[in-house]
C-alpha positions in Angstrom: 111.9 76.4 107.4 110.5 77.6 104.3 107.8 75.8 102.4 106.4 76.2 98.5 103.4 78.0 98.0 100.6 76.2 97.0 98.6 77.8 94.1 96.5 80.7 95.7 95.6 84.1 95.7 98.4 86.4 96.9 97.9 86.8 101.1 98.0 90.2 100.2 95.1 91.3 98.1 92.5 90.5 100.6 94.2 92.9 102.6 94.3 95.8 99.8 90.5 96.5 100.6 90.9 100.0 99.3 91.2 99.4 96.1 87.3 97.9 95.7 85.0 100.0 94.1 81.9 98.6 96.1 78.6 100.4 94.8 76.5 99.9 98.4 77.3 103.0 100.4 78.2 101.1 103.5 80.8 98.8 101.9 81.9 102.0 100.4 82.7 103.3 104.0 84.1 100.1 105.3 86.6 99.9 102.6 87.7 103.3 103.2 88.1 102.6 106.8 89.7 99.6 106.8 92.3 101.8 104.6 93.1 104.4 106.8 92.4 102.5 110.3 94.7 100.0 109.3 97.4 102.2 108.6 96.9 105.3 111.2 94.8 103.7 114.1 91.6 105.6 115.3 91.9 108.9 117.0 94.2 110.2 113.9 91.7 109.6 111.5 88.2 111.8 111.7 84.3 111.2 110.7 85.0 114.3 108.2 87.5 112.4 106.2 85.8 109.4 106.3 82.6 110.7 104.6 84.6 112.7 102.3 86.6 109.6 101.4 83.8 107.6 101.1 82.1 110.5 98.9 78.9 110.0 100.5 76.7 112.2 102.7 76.8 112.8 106.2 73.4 111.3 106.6 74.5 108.2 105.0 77.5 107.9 106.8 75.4 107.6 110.1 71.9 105.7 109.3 74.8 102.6 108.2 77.4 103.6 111.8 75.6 105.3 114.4 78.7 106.4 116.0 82.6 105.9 114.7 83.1 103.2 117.2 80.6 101.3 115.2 82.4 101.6 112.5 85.9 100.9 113.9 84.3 97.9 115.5 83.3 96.8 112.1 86.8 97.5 110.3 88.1 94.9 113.6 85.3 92.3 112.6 86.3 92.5 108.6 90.3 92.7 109.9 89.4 89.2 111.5 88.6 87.6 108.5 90.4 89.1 105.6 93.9 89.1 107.6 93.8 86.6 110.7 91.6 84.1 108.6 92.1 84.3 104.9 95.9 86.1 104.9 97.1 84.6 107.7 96.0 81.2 108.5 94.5 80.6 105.6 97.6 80.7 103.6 99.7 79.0 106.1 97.5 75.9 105.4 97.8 76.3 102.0 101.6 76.4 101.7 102.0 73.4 104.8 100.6 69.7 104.8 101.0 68.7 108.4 99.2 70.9 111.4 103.4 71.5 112.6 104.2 72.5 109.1 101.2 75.2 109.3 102.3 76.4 112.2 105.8 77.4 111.2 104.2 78.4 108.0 102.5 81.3 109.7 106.2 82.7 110.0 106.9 82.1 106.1 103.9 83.8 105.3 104.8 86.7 107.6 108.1 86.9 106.1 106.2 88.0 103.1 104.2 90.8 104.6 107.2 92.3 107.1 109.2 92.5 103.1 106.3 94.7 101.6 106.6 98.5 101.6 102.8 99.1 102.8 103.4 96.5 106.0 101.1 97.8 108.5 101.7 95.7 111.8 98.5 94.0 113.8 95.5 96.3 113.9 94.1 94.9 117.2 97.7 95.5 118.9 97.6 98.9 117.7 93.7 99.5 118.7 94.4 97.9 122.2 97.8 100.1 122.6 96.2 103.0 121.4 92.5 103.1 123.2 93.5 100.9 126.5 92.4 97.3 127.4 89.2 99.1 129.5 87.8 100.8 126.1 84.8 99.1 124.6 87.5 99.4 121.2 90.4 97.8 123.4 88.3 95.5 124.7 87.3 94.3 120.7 91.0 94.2 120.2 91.6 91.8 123.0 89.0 89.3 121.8 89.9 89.3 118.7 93.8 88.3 119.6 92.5 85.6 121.9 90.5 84.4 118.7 94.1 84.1 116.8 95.0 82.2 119.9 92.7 80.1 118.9 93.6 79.2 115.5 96.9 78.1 116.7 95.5 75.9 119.6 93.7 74.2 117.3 96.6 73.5 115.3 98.7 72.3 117.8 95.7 70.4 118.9 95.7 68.4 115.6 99.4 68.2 115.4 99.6 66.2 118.6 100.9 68.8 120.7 100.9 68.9 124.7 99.5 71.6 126.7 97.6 73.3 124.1 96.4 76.4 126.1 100.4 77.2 126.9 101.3 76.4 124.0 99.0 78.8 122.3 100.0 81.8 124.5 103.6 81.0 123.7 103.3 80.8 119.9 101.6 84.4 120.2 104.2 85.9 121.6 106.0 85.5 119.0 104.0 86.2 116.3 103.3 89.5 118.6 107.0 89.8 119.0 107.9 89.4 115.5 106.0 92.4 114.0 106.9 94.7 116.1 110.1 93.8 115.5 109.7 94.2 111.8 108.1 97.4 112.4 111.1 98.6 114.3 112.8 97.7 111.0 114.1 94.3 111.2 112.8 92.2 108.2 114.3 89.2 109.1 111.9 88.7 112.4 110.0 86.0 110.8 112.9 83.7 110.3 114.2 84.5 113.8 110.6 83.7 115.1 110.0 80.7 113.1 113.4 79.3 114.5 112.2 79.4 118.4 108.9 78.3 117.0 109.9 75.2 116.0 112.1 74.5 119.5 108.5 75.4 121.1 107.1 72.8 119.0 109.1 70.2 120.2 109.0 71.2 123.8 105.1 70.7 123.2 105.7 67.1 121.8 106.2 65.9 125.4 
């Protein structure tokens, strides 16, 4: 099911964080990060190339992030918002009318992003893969997925749904399913997705 667009900024500019030119040093770091942990995870990428990306000293670097976990931990808190709450559900509400119609517009708006040639998956999947569900960084990651869980709950939650909690954990797995799918290479995940989303739904309805 695919639905129009309402009038909005494009789900993917929040997202291109990189391109800011913020003048305070620490937003200056964050949007750096955000760049290169979003697209090669944690341990690849190292404090020297931060500062040096960042172009700002090393003492700078640290009075604003003590430690690189601080900063990765704030790159997950800004991931949140920019891509689970303004890219993501954000502009499913905006393209849907009904709380069922948002739902399956998630997939519509993920068939968008799996098309684009900078898609770079979920950040907390690749965090939590990456550092382990028992690091203090995995440990971010799983929070912040349980917080997407969320969202959808309290869709199906206004869309009448049954079982809400379930329901949740079953719409997750496939959004989870989908882009790694699409980052295997099939584009057409979404559409696969949003097809055993909407059977889901109406399992839910009773």
């Amino acid at each position: 099911m695919n639905f129009e667009a309402a009038p909005a900024p494009d789900p993917r500019e929040p997202m291109r964080v990189a391109g800011m030119a913020p003048a305070d040093s620490a937003e200056r770091i964050l949007a750096v990060a955000y760049e290169l942990f979003s697209r090669r995870g944690v341990r690849d990428v190292g404090v020297n190339e931060l500062i040096s990306r960042s172009g700002v000293a090393k003492a700078t670097f640290y009075r604003h992030f003590p430690s690189k976990n601080d900063l990765v931990l704030a790159f997950l808190e800004q991931r949140d918002q920019l891509w689970t709450v303004e890219a993501i559900v954000g502009q499913a509400k905006l393209r849907a009318g009904s709380p069922a119609e948002q739902l399956l517009a998630i997939f519509d708006v993920f068939s968008d992003w799996f098309l684009r040639e900078d898609f770079e998956a979920c950040s907390f999947i690749n965090v939590l893969l990456e550092m382990g569900p028992a690091h203090p960084l995995g440990r971010a990651s799983i929070d912040y997925l349980a917080k997407i869980r969320g969202h959808v709950q309290a869709l199906a939650e206004e869309a009448g749904l049954q079982r809400t909690e379930e329901f949740a954990r079953s719409w997750h797995i496939l959004m989870k399913g989908s882009i790694v799918s699409a980052a295997e290479g099939d584009t057409g995940a979404a559409h696969r997705a949003q097809q055993m989303a909407g059977w889901l739904i109406e399992h839910h309805r009773n």
